[in-house]
N, C-alpha and C positions, 0 to 999 in steps of 0.2 A: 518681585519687589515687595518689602515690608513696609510698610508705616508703622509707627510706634503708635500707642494712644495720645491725644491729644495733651500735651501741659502747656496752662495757662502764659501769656509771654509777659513778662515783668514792666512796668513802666517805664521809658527810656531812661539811660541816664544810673541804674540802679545795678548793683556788681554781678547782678543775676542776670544777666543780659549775657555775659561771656558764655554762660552754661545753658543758659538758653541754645545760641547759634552753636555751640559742640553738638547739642542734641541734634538738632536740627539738620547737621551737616551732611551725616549719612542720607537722609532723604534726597537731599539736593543730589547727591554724587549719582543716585539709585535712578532720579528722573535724568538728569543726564545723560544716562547710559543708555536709558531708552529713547532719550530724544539721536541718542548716536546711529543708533536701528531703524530709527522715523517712529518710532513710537511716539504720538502728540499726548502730553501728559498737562490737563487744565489743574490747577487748585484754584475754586471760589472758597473763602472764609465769609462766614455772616456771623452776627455777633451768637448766634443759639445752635449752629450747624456751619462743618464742613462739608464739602462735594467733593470728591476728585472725579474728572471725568480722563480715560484713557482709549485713546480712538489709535487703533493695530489696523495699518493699513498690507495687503497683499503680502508685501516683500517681508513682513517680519510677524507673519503667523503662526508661527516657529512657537511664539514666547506666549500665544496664549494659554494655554496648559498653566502655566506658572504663574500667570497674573490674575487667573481665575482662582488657583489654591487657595489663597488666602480670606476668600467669600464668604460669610457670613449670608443665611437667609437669602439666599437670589430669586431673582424673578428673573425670566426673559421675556422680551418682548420681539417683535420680529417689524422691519419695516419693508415700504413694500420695493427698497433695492436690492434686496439680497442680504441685507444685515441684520445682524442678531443685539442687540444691545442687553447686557446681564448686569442687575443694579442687584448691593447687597453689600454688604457693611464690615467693614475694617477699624480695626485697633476697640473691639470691645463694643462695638456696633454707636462709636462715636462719631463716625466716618462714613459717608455715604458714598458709592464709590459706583460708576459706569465703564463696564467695558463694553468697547464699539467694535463691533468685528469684524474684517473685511468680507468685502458683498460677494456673496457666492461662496465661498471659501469654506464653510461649515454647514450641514444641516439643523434646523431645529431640533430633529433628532439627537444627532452627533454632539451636539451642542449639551442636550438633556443628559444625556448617557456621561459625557467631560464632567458635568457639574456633579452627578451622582458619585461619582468615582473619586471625587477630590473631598466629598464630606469627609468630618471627621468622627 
């Protein structure tokens, strides 16, 4: 899944509004897709930062390879269920972004070595 870099959204009511939600649409379709899988995709917006958080449960571990690619800068942290959480920045590092990994499912190793391998 891509996120674009963030563009500012116009004040209601204003013809840049149409062009706005074009842009925007592909993302909707992209988080869809993964919520089709069980992928739980959050956006929080604050007026100075975006988050996305993406929590890959079990049955659709398949897709983190490819949700990882696009990382910027990661960190992992490790909790103490089994899961690996990798925070690290999207669309030009305007984007802060969490993936949640299912518990057991990956080593912090394994994990290490995915993220080395997708730098660019």
């Amino acid at each position: 899944m891509t996120i674009m870099p963030h563009q500012p959204i116009p004040a209601a009511g204003t013809d840049e509004v149409d062009s706005v939600l074009a842009e925007t649409w592909p993302l909707f379709a992209a988080v869809q897709m993964a919520a089709k899988v069980g992928i739980t995709v959050a956006i929080e917006v604050q007026p100075s930062s975006i988050r996305v958080t993406i929590d890959v449960p079990t049955e659709s571990a398949r897709a983190l390879p490819e949700l990882l690619a696009d990382l910027t800068d990661t960190q992992v942290a490790s909790t103490g269920d089994g899961r690996h959480v990798v925070v690290g920045g999207l669309c030009e590092g305007t984007v802060t972004a969490q993936v949640v990994t299912p518990p057991g499912w990956v080593t912090r190793t394994e994990l290490d070595i995915l993220l080395a391998s997708g730098r660019r």
